[in-house]
Steps between C-alpha positions, in 0.01 A plus 500: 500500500109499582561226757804712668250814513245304656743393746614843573143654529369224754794487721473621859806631575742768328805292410550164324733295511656242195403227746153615521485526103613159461187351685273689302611527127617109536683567172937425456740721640570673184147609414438630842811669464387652152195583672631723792769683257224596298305639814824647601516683193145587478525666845233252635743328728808722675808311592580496904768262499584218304178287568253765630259695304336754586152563335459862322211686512249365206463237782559639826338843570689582824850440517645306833651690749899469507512303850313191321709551216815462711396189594513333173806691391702364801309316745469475787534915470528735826282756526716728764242713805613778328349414147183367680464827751548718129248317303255524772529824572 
């Protein structure tokens, strides 16, 4: 579990994906799989889709804004003039 939190403190961006977790804890399937269910339970990790992680806040302090999270929920996502003209102002 130390090496998944040092994973999930020294990432850049605000969602993981399994692919990206199998590069870096290099362990089987099932212990990376043990790994992320106990971060799911934890609360460390938050479940976007089957795949996609988002990480909580002991690791993030600012959560991503919903357009970028969009993206990785269906991508590629619209983001309509309407939505863009009301988040700007």
């Amino acid at each position: 579990m130390k090496k998944l939190d040092h994973i999930l403190h020294n990432w850049p961006a605000h969602v993981i994906r399994d692919v990206d977790l199998m590069t870096e804890l290099k362990t089987s399937t099932a212990g990376r799989h043990r790994l992320v269910n106990r971060a799911l339970k934890s609360g460390d990790l938050v479940r976007l889709k089957r795949g996609c992680y988002l990480i909580a806040k002991p690791y993030k302090k600012e959560l991503p804004d919903t357009f970028s999270l969009a993206h990785y929920i269906y991508g590629p996502s619209y983001i309509s003039l309407e939505s863009a003209l009301s988040f700007h102002g």
